[in-house]
C-alpha positions as CSV (number, residue, x, y, z in Angstrom):
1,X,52.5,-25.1,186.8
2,X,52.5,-21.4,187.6
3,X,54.3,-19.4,190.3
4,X,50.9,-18.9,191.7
5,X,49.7,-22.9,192.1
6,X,53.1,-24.1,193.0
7,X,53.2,-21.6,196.0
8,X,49.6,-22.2,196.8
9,X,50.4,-25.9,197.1
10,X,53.3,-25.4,199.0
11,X,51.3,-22.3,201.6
12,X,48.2,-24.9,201.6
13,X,49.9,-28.3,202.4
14,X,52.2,-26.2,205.3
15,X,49.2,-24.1,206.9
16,X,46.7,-27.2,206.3
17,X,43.9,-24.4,205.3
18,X,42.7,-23.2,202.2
19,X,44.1,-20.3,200.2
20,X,40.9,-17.8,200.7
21,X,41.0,-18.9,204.3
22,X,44.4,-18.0,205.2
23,X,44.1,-14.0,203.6
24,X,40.6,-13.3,203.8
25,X,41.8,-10.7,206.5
26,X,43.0,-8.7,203.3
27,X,41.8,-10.3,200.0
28,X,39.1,-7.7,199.9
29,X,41.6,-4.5,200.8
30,X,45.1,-5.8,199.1
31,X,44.4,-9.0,196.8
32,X,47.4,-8.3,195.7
33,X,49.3,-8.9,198.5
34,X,47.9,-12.2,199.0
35,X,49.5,-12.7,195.3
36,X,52.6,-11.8,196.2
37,X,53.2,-13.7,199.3
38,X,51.9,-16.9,197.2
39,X,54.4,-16.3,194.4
40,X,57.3,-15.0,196.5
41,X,57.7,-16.8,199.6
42,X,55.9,-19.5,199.2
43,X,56.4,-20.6,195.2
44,X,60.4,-19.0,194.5
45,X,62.1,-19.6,198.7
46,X,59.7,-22.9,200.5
47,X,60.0,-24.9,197.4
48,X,64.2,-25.0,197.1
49,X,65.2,-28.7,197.6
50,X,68.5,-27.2,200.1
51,X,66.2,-27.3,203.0
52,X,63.2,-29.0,204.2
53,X,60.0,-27.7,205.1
54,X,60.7,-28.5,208.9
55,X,64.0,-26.9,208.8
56,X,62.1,-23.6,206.8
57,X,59.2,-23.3,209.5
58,X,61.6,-23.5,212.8
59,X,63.6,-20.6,211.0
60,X,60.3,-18.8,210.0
61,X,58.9,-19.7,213.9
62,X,62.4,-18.1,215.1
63,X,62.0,-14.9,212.5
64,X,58.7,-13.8,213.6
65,X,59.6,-14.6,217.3
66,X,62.5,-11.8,216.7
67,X,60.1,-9.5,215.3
68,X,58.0,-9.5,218.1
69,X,54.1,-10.0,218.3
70,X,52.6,-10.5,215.0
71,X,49.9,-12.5,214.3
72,X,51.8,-14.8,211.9
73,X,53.4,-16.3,214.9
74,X,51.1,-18.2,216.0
75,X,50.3,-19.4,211.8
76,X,54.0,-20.7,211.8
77,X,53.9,-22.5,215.1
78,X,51.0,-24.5,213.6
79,X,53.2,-24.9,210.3
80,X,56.2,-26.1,211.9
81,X,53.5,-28.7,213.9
82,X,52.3,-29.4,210.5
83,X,55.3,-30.3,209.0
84,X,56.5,-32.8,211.9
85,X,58.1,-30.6,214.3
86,X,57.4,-31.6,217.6
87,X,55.6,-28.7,220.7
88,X,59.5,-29.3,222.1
89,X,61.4,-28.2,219.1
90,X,59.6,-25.3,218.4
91,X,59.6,-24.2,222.2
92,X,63.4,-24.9,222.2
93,X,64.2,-22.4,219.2
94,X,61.6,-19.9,220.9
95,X,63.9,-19.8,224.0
96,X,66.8,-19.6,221.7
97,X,65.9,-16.3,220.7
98,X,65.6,-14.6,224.2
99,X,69.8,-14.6,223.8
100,X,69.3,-12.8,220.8
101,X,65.9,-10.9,220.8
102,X,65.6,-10.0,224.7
103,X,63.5,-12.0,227.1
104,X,60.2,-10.2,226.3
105,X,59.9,-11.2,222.9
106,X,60.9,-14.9,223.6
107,X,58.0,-14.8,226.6
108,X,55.3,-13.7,223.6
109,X,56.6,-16.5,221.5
110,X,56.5,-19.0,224.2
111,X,52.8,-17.8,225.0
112,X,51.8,-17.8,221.1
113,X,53.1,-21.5,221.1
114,X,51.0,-22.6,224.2
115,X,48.1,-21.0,222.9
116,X,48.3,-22.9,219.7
117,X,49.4,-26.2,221.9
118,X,46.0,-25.9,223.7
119,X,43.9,-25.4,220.3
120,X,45.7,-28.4,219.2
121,X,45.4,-30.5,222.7
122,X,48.8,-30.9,222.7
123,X,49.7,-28.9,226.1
124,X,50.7,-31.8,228.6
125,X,49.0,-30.4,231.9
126,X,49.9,-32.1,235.5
């Protein structure tokens, strides 16, 4: 198996969409890119035995929650779901980061996560 199909299984199975779905934002601009996030990432780092998927996406839901808004936020929230983390985990390591990113970038996390929670119908409403 190449670099290429072993991180595209890995990307796919996570994200639970295909491959042209997921970059067809910049297939057509940088297909490279697309290559290099499939091979990198997702073939050589999510595919080490040391750590499980769920273990990978919390850090990777934490990461981009640190970086501020970015659109793969709300990608990784879905993956961590994906992968078996529960809406409570992945809000607990959202607020997490407010000791270490500032309050406003833990607030945009915590909205990216309801936001997905209500696509999915998993936002428990009184």
């Amino acid at each position: 198996m190449t670099r290429y199909e072993k991180g595209k299984k890995v990307i796919e199975e996570i994200q639970q969409r295909s491959l042209e779905e997921i970059f067809e934002a910049i297939d057509d601009i940088a297909p490279d890119m697309s290559r290099f996030v499939v091979e990198f990432p997702y073939s050589e780092i999510y595919t080490r035995e040391e750590v499980d998927l769920k273990t990978r996406e919390l850090c990777t839901v934490a990461a981009l929650t640190v970086l501020g808004t970015v659109p793969q936020l709300k990608d990784h929230i879905n993956a961590a779901l994906n992968v078996g983390n529960s809406p409570t985990e992945v809000v607990e390591i959202i607020m997490q980061m407010s000791a270490y990113a500032g309050f406003p970038k833990a607030i945009n996390g915590i909205v990216a996560a309801k936001e997905v929670f209500v696509e999915r119908d998993l936002l428990e409403c009184d």
